[in-house]
N, C-alpha and C positions, 0 to 999 in steps of 0.2 A: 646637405639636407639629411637628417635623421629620419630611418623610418620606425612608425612605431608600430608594432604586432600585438594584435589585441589576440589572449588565450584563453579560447571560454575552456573550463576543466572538464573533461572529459572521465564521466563516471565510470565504473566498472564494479562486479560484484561476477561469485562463480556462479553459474548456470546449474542452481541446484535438481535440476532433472538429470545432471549427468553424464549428461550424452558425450559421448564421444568425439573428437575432431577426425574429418575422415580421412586429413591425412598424417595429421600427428599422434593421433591417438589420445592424444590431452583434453582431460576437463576443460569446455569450450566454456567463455566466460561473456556475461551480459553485458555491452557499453551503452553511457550514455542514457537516452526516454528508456527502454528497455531494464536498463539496472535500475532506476529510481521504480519504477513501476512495482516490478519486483519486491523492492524495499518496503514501499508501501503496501500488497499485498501480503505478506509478509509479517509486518507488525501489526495488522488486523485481524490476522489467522491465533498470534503467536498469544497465550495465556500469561498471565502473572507466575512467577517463580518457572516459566518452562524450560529458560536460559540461566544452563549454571552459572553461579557467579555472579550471576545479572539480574537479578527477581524483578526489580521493578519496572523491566521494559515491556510490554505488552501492552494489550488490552482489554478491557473489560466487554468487548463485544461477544465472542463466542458463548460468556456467559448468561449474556441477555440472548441469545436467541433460545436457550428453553422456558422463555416467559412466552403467554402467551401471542399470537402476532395478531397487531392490532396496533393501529394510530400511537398510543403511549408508546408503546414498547418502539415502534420507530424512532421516536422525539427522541429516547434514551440511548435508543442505537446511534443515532446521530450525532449527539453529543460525549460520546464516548469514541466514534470515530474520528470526531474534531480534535478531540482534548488527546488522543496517543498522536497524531500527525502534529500537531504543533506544538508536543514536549518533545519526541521522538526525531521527524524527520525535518531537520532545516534544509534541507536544498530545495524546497515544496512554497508555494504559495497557495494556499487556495481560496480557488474562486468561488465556488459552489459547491454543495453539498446535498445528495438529494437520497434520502431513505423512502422508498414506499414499500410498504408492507405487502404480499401477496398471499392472501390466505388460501388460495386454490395450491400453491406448490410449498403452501408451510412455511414461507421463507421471505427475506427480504432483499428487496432492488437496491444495490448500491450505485450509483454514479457519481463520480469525483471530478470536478473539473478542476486541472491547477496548470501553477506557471511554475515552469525552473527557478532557480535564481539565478539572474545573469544571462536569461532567455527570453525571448519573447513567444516562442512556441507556445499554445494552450497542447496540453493532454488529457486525453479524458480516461480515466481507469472503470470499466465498467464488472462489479462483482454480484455474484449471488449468493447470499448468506444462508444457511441453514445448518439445522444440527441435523447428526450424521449418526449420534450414540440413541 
């Protein structure tokens, strides 16, 4: 009888906050919902041309939040969050998608709901947008 071992891939990415491992001293690094998470916050932070070498990975979100905040400007935010996660990140499936504008903190409510690929886990990425300049 043959056994067979099923390998789900195990992600990883460095832990760009830095921090320290407390007993190696090494840049501690993200596995796994954690690194994907990441990823995805990440390329919705990161601008057009802001990766040398790389111009065209980002998104046009940051630029839409010095439009005014208001229902459009959500519709736009959302479909620019959609269209950089499924050129950008394939290990994602998502489920849902949900922009709502909040005009008392200037900003807008991100929540993501998605599946791995090769997982059954749901994750939910919850962010808050705003401009900072």
């Amino acid at each position: 009888m043959v056994d067979i071992i099923s390998r789900k891939p195990d992600y990883s990415d460095l832990d760009l906050d830095f921090l320290p491992h407390p007993t190696t001293k090494d840049v501690m690094k993200k596995t796994g919902v954690e690194a994907i998470k990441r990823s995805v916050r990440n390329l919705l932070l990161t601008n057009f041309y802001d990766r040398p070498f790389r111009p065209g990975i980002g998104s046009n979100a940051l630029k839409l939040l010095f439009d005014n905040v208001t229902p459009i400007t959500a519709n736009f935010l959302n479909n620019a969050i959609r269209e950089t996660l499924v050129n950008f990140e394939p290990r994602i499936n998502i489920q849902q998608l949900e922009v709502n504008f909040d005009p008392d903190n200037n900003g807008f409510n991100v929540k993501l709901y998605f599946v791995i690929v090769n997982r059954n886990e749901p994750v939910i990425v919850n962010l808050f947008l705003e401009r900072i300049r």
